[in-house]
PDB file of N, CA, C and O in Angstrom, chain B, residues numbered from 101:
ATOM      1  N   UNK B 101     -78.428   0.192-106.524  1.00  0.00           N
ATOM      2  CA  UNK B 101     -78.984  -0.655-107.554  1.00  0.00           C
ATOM      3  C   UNK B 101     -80.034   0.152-108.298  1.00  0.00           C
ATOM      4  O   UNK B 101     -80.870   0.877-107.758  1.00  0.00           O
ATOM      5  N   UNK B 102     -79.882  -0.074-109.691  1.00  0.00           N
ATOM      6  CA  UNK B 102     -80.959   1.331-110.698  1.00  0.00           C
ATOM      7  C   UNK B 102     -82.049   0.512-110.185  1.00  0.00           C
ATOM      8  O   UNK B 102     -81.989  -0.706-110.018  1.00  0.00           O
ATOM      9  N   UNK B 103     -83.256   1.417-109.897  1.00  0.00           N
ATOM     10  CA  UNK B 103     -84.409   1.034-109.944  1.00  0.00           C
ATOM     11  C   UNK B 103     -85.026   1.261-108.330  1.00  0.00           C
ATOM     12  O   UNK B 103     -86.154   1.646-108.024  1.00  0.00           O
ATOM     13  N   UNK B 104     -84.010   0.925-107.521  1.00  0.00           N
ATOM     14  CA  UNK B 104     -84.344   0.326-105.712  1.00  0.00           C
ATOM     15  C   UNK B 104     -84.584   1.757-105.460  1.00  0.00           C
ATOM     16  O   UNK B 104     -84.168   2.634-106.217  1.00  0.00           O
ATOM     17  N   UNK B 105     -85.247   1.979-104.408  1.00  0.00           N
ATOM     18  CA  UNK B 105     -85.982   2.662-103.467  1.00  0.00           C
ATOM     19  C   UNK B 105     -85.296   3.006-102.191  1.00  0.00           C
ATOM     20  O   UNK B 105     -84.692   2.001-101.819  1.00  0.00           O
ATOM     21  N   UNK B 106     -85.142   3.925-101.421  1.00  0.00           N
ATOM     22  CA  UNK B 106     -85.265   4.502-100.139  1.00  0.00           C
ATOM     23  C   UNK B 106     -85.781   4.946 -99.520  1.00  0.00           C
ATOM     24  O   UNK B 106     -86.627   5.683-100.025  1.00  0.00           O
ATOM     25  N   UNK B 107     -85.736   4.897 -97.977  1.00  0.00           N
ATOM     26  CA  UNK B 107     -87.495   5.787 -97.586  1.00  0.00           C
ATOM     27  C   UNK B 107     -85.947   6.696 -96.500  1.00  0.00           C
ATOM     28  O   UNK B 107     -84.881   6.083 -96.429  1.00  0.00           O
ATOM     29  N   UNK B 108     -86.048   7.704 -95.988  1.00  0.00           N
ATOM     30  CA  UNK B 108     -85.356   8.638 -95.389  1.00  0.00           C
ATOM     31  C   UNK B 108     -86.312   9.116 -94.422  1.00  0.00           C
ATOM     32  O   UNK B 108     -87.283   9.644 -94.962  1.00  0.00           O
ATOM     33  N   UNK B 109     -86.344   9.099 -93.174  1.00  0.00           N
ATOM     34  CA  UNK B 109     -87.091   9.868 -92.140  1.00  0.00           C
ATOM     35  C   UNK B 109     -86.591  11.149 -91.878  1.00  0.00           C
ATOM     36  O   UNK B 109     -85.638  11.290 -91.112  1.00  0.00           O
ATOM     37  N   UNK B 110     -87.374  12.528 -92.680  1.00  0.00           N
ATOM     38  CA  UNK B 110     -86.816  13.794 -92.143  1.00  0.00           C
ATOM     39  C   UNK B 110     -86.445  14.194 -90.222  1.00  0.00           C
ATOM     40  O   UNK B 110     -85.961  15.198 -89.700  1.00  0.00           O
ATOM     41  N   UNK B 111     -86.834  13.172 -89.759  1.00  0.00           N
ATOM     42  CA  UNK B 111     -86.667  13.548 -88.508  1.00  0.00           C
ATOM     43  C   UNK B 111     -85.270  12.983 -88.186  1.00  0.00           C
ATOM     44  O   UNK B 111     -84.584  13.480 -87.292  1.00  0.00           O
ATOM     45  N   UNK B 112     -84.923  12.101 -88.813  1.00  0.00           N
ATOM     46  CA  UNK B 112     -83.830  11.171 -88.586  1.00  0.00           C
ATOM     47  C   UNK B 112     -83.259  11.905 -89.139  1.00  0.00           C
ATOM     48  O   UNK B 112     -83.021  12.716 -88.244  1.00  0.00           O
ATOM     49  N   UNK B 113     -82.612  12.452 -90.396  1.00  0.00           N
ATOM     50  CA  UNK B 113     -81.790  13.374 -90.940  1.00  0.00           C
ATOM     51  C   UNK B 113     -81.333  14.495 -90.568  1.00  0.00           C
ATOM     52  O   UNK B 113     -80.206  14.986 -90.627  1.00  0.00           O
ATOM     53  N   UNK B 114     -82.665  14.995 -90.035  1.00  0.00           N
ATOM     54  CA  UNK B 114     -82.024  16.225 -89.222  1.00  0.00           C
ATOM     55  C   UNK B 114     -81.756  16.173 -87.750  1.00  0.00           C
ATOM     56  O   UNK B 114     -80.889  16.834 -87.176  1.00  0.00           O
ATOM     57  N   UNK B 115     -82.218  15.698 -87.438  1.00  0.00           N
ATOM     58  CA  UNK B 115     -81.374  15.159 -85.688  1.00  0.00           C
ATOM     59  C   UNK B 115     -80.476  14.397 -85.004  1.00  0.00           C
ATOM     60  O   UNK B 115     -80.140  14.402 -83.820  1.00  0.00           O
ATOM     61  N   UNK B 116     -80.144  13.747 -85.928  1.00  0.00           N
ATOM     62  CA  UNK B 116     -78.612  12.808 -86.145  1.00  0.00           C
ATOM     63  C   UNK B 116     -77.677  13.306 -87.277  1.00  0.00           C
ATOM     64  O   UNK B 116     -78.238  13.771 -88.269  1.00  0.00           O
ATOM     65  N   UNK B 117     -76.678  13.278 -87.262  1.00  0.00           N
ATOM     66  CA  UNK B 117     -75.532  13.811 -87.951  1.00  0.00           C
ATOM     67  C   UNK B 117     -75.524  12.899 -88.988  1.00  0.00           C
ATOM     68  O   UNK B 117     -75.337  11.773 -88.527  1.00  0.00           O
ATOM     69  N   UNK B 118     -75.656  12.897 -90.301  1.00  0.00           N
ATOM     70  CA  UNK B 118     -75.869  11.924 -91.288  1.00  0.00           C
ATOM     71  C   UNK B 118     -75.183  12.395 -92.478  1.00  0.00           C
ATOM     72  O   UNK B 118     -74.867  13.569 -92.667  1.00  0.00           O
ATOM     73  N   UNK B 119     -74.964  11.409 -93.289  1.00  0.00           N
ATOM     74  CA  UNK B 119     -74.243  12.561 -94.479  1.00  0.00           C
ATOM     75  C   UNK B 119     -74.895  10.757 -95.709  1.00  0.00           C
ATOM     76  O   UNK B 119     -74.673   9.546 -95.683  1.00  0.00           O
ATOM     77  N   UNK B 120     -75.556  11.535 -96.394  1.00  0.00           N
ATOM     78  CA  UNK B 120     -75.827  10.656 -98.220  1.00  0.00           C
ATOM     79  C   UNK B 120     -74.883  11.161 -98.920  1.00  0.00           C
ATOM     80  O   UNK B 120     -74.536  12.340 -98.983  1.00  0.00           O
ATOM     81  N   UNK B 121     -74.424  10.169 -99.503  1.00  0.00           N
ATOM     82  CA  UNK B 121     -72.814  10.743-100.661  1.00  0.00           C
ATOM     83  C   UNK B 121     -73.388   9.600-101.689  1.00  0.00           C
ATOM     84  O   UNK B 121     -73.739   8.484-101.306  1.00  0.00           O
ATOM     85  N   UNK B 122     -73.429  10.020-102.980  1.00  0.00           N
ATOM     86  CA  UNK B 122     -73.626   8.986-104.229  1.00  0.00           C
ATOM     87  C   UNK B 122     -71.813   8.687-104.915  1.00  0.00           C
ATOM     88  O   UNK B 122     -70.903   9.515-104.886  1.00  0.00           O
ATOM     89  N   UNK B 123     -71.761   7.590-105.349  1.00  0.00           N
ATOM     90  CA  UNK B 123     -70.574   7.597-105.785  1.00  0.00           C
ATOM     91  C   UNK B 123     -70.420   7.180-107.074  1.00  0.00           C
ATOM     92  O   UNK B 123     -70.811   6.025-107.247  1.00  0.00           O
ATOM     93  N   UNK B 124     -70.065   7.624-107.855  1.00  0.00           N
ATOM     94  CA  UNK B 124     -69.858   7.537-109.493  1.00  0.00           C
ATOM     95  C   UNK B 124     -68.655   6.632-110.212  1.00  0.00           C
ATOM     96  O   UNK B 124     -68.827   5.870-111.164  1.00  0.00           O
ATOM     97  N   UNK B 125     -67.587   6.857-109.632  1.00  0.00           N
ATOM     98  CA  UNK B 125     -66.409   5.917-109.534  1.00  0.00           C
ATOM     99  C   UNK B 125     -65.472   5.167-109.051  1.00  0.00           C
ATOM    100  O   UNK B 125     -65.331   5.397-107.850  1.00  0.00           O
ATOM    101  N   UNK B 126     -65.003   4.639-109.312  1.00  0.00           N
ATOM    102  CA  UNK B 126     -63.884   4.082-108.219  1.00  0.00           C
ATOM    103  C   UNK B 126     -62.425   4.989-108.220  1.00  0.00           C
ATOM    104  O   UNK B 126     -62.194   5.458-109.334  1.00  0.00           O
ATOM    105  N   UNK B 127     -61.909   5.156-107.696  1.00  0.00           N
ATOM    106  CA  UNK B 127     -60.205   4.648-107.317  1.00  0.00           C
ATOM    107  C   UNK B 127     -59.686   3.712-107.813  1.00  0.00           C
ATOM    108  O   UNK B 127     -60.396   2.710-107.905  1.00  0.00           O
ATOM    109  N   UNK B 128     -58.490   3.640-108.254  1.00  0.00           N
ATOM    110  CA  UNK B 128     -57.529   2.628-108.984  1.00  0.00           C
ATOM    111  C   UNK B 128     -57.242   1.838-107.538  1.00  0.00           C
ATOM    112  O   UNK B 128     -56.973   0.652-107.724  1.00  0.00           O
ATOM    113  N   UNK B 129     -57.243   2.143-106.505  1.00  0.00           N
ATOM    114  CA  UNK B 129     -56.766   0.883-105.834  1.00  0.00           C
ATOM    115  C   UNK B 129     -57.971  -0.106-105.395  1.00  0.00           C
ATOM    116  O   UNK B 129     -57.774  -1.286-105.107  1.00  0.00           O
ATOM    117  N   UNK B 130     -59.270   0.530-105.379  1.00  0.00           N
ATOM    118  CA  UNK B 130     -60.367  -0.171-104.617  1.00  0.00           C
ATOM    119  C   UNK B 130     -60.509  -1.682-105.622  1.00  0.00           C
ATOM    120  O   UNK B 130     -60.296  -2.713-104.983  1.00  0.00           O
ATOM    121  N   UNK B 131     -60.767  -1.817-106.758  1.00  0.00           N
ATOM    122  CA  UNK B 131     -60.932  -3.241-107.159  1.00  0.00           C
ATOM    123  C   UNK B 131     -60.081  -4.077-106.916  1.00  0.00           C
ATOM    124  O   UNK B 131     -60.495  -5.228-106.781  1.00  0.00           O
ATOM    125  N   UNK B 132     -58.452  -3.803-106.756  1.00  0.00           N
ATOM    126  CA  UNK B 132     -57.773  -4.805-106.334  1.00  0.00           C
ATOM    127  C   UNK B 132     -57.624  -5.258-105.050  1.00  0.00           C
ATOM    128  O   UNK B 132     -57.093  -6.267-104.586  1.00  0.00           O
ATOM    129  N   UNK B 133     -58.393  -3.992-104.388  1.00  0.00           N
ATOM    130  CA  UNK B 133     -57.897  -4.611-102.676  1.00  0.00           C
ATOM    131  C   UNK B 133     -59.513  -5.294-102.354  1.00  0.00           C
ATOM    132  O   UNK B 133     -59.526  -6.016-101.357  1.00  0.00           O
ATOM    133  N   UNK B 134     -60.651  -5.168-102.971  1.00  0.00           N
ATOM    134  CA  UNK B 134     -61.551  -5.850-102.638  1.00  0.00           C
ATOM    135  C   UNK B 134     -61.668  -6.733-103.430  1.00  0.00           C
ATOM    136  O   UNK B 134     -62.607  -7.446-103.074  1.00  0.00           O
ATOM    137  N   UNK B 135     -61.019  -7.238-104.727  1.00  0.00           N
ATOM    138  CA  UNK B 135     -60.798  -8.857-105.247  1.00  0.00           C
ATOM    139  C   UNK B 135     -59.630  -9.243-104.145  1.00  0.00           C
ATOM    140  O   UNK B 135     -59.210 -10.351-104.478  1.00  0.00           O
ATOM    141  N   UNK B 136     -59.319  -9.035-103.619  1.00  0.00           N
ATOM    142  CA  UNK B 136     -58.203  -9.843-102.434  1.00  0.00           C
ATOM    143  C   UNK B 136     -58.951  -9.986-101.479  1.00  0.00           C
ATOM    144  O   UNK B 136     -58.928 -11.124-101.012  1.00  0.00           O
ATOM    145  N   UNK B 137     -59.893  -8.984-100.791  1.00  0.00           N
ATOM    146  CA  UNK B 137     -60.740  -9.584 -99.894  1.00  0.00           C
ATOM    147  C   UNK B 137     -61.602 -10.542 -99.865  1.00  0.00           C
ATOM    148  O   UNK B 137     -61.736 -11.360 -98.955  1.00  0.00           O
ATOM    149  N   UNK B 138     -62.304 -10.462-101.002  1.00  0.00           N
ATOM    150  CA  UNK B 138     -63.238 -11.761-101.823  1.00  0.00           C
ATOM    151  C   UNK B 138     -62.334 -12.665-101.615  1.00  0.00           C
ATOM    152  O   UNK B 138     -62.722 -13.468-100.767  1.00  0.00           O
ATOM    153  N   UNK B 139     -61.172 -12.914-102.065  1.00  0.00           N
ATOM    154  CA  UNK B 139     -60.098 -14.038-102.265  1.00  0.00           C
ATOM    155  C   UNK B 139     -60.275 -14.501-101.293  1.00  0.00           C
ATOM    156  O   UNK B 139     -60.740 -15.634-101.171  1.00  0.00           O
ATOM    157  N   UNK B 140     -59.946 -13.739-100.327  1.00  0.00           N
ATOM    158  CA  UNK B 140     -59.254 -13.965 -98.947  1.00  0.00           C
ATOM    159  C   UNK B 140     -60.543 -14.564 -97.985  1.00  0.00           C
ATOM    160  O   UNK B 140     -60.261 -15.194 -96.966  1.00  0.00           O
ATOM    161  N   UNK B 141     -61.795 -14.359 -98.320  1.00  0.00           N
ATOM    162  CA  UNK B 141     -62.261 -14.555 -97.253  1.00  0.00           C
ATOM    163  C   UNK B 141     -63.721 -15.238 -98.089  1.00  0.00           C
ATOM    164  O   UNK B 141     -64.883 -14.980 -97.777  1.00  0.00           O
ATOM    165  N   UNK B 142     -63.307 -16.086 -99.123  1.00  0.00           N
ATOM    166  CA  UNK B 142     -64.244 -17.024-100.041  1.00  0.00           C
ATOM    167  C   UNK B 142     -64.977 -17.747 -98.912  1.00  0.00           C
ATOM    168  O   UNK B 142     -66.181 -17.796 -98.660  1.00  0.00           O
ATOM    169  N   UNK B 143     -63.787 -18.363 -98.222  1.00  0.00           N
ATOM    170  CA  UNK B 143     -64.552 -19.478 -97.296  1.00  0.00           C
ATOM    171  C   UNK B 143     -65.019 -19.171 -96.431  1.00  0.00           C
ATOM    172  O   UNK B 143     -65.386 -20.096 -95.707  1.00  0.00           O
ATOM    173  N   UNK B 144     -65.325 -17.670 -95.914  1.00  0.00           N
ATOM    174  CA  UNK B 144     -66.032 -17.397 -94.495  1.00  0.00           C
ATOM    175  C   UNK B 144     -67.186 -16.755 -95.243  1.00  0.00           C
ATOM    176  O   UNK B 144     -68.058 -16.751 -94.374  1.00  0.00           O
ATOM    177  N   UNK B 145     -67.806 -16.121 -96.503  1.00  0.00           N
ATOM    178  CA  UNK B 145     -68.738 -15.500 -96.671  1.00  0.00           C
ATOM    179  C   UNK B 145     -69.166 -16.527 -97.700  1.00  0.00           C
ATOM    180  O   UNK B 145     -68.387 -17.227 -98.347  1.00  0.00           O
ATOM    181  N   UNK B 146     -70.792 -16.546 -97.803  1.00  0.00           N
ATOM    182  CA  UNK B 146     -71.516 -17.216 -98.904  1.00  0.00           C
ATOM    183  C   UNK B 146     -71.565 -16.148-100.199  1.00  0.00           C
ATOM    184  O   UNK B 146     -72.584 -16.025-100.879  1.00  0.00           O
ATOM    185  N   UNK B 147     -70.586 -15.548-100.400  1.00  0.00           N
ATOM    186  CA  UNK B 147     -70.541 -15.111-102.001  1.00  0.00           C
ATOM    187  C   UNK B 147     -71.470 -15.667-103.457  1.00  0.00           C
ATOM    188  O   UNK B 147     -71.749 -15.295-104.597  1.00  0.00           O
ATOM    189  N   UNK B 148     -71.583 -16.226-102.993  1.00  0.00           N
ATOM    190  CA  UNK B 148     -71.741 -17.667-104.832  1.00  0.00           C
ATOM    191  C   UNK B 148     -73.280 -17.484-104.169  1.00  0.00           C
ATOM    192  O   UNK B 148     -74.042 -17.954-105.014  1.00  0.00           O
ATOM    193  N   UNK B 149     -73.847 -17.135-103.337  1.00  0.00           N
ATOM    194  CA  UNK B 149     -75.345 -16.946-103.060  1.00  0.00           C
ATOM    195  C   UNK B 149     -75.746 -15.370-103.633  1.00  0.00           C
ATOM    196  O   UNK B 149     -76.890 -14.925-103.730  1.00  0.00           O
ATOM    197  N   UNK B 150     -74.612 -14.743-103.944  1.00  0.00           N
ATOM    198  CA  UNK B 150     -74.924 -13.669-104.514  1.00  0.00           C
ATOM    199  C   UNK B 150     -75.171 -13.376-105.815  1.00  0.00           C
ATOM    200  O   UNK B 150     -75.524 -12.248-106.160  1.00  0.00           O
ATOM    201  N   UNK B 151     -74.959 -14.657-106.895  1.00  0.00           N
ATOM    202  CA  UNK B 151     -74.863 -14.705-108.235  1.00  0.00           C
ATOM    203  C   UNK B 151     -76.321 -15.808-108.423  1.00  0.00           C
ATOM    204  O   UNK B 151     -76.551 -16.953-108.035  1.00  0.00           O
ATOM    205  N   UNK B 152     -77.215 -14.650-109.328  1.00  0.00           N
ATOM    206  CA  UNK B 152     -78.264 -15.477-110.050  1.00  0.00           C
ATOM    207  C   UNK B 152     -77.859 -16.297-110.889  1.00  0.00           C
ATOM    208  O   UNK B 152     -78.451 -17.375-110.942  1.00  0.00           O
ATOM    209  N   UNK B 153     -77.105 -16.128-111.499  1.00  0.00           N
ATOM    210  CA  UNK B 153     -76.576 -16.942-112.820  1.00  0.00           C
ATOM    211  C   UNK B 153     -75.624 -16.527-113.607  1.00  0.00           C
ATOM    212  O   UNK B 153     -75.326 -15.347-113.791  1.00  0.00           O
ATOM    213  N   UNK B 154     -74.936 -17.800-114.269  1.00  0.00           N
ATOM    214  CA  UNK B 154     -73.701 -17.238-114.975  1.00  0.00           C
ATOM    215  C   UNK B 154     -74.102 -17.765-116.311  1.00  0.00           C
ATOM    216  O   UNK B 154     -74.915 -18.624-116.653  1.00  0.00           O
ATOM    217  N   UNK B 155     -72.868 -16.593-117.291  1.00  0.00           N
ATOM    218  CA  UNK B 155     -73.296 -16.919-118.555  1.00  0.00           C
ATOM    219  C   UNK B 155     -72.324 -16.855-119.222  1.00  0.00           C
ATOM    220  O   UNK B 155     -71.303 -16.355-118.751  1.00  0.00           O
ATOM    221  N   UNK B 156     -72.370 -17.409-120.682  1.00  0.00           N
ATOM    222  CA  UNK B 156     -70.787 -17.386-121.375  1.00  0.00           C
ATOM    223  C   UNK B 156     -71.480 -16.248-122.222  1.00  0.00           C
ATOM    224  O   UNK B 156     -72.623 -15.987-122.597  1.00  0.00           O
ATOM    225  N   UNK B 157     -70.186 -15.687-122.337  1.00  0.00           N
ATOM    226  CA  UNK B 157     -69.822 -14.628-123.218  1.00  0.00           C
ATOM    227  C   UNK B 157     -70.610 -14.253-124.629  1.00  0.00           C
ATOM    228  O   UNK B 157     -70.921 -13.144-125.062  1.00  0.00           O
ATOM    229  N   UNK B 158     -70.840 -15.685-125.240  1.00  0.00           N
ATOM    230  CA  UNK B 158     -72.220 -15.609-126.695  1.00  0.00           C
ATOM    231  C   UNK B 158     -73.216 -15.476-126.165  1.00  0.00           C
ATOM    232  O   UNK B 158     -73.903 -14.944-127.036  1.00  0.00           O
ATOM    233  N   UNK B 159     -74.133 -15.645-124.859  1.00  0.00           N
ATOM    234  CA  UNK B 159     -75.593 -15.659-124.424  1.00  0.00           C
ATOM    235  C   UNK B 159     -75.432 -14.196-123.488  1.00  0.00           C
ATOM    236  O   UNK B 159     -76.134 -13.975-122.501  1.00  0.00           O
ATOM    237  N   UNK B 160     -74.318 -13.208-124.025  1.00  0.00           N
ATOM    238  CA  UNK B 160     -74.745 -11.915-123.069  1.00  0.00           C
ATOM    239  C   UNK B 160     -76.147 -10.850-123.110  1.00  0.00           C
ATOM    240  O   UNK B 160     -76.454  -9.960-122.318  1.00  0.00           O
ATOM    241  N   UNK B 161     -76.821 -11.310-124.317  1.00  0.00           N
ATOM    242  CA  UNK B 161     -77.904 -10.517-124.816  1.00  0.00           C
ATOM    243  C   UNK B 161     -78.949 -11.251-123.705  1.00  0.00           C
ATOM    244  O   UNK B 161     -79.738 -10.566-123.054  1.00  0.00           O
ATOM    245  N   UNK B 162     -78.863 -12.798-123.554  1.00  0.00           N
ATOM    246  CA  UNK B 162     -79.826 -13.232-122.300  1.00  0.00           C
ATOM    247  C   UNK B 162     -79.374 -12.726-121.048  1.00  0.00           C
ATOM    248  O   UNK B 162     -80.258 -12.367-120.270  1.00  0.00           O
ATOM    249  N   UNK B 163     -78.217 -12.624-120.695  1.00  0.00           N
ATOM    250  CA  UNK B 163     -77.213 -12.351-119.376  1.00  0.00           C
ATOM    251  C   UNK B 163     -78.151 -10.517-119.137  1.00  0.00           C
ATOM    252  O   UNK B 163     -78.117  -9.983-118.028  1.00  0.00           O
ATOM    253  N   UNK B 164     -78.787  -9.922-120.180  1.00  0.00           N
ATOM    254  CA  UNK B 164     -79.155  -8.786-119.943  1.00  0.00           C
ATOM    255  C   UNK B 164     -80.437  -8.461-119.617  1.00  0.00           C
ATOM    256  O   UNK B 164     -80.960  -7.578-118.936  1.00  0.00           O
ATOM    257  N   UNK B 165     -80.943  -9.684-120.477  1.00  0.00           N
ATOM    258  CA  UNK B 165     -83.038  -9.389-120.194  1.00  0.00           C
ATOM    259  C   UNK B 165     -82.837 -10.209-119.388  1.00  0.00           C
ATOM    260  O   UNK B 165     -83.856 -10.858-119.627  1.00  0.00           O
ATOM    261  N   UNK B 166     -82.188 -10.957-118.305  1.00  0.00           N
ATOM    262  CA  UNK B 166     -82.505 -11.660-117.240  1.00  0.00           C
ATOM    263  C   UNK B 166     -81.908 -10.855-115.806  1.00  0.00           C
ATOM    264  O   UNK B 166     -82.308 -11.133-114.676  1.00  0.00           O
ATOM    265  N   UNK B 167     -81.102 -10.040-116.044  1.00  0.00           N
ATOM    266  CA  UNK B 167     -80.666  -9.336-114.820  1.00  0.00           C
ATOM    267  C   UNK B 167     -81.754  -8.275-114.675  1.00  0.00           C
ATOM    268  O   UNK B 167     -82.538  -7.802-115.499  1.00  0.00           O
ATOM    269  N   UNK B 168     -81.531  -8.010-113.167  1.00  0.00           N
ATOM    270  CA  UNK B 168     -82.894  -7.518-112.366  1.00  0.00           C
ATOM    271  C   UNK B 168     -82.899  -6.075-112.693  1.00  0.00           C
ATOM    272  O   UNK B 168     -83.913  -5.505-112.292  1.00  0.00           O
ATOM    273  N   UNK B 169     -81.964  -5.257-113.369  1.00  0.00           N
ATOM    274  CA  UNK B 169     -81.453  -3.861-113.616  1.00  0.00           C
ATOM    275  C   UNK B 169     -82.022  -3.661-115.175  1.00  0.00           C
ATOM    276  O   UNK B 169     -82.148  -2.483-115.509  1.00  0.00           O
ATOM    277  N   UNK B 170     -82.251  -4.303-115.807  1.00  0.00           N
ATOM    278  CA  UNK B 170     -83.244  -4.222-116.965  1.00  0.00           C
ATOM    279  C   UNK B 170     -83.836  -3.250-116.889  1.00  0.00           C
ATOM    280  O   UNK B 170     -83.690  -2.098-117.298  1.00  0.00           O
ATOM    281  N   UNK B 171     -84.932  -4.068-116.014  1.00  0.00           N
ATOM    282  CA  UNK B 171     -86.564  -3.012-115.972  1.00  0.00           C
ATOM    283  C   UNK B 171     -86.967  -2.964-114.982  1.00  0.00           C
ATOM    284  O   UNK B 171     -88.050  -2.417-114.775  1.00  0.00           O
ATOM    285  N   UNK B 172     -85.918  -3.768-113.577  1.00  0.00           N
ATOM    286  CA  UNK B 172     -86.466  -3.903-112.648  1.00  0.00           C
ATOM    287  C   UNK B 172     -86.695  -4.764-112.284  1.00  0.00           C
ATOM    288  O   UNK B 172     -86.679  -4.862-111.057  1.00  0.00           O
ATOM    289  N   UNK B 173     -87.092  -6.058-113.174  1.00  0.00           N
ATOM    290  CA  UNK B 173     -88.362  -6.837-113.032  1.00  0.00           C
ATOM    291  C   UNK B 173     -88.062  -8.204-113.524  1.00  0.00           C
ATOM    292  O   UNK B 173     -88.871  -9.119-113.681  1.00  0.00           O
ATOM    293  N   UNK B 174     -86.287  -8.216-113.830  1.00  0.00           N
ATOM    294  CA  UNK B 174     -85.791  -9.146-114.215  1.00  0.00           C
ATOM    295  C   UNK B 174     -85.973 -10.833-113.197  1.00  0.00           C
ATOM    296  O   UNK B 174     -86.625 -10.695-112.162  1.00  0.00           O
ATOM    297  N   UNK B 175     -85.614 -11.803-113.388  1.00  0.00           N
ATOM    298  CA  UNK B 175     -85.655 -13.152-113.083  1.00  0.00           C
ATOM    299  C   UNK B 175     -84.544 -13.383-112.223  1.00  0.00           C
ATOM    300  O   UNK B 175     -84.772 -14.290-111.424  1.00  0.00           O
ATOM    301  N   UNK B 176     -83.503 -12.905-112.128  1.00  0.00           N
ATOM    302  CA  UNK B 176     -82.303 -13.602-111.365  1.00  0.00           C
ATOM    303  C   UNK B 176     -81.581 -11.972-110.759  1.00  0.00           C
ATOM    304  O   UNK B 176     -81.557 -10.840-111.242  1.00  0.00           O
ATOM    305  N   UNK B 177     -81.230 -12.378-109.906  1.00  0.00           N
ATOM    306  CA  UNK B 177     -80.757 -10.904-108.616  1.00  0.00           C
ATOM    307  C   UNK B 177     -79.364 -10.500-109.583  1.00  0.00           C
ATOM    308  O   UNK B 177     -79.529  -9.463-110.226  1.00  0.00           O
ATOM    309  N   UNK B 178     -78.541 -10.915-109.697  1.00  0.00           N
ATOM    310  CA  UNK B 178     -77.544 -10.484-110.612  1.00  0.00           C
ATOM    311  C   UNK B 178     -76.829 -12.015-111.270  1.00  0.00           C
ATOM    312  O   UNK B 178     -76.767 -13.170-110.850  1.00  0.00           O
ATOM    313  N   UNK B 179     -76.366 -11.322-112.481  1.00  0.00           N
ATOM    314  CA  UNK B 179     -75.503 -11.968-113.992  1.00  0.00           C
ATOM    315  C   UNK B 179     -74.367 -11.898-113.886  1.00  0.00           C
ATOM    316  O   UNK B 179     -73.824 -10.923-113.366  1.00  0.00           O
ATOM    317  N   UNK B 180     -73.623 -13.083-114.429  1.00  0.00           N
ATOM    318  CA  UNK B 180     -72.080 -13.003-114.561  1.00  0.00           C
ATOM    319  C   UNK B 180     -71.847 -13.501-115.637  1.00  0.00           C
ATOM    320  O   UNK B 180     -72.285 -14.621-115.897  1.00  0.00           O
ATOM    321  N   UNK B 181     -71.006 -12.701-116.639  1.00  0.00           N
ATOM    322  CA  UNK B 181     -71.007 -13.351-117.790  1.00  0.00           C
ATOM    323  C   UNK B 181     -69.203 -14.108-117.775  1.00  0.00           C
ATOM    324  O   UNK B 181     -68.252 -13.492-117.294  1.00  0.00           O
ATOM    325  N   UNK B 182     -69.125 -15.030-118.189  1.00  0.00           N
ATOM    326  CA  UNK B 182     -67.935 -15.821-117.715  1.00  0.00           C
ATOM    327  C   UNK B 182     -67.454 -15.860-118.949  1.00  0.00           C
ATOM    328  O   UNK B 182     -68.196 -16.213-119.866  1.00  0.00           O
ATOM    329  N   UNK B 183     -65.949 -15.455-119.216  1.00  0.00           N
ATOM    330  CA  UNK B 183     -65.383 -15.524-121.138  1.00  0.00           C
ATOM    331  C   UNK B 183     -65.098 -16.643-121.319  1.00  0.00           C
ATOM    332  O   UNK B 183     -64.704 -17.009-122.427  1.00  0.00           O
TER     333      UNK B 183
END
């Protein structure tokens, strides 16, 4: 998430086998097999606790100064803009 923080213990890094990898893109198969998992497993995880708010498609300019990736410092944990 832009903005969030990590703290890393050099002692922990180097005395346990660890590996940090950043990832930039996806794979063509990863969005479809994790919208099937979402699908699949709506009713065992609280998902919908993960969405600050949804928005239609004309109010995306609010959908942007209200998500937390702004400046950081936004009002609602994450935006969904709905067409």
């Amino acid at each position: 998430m832009p903005g969030a923080e990590a703290r890393i213990i050099p002692h922990d890094a180097t005395r346990q086998p660890k590996m940090i990898l950043g990832v930039l893109a996806y794979d063509r198969w990863v969005i479809p097999r994790a919208l099937d998992w979402v699908s699949r497993t709506r009713e065992k995880y609280p998902f919908a606790k993960l969405v600050g708010a949804r928005f239609p498609l004309e109010q995306i300019n609010e959908a942007f100064e209200q998500a937390e990736w702004v400046a950081g410092k936004g009002s609602v944990a994450r935006t969904v803009i709905v067409p």
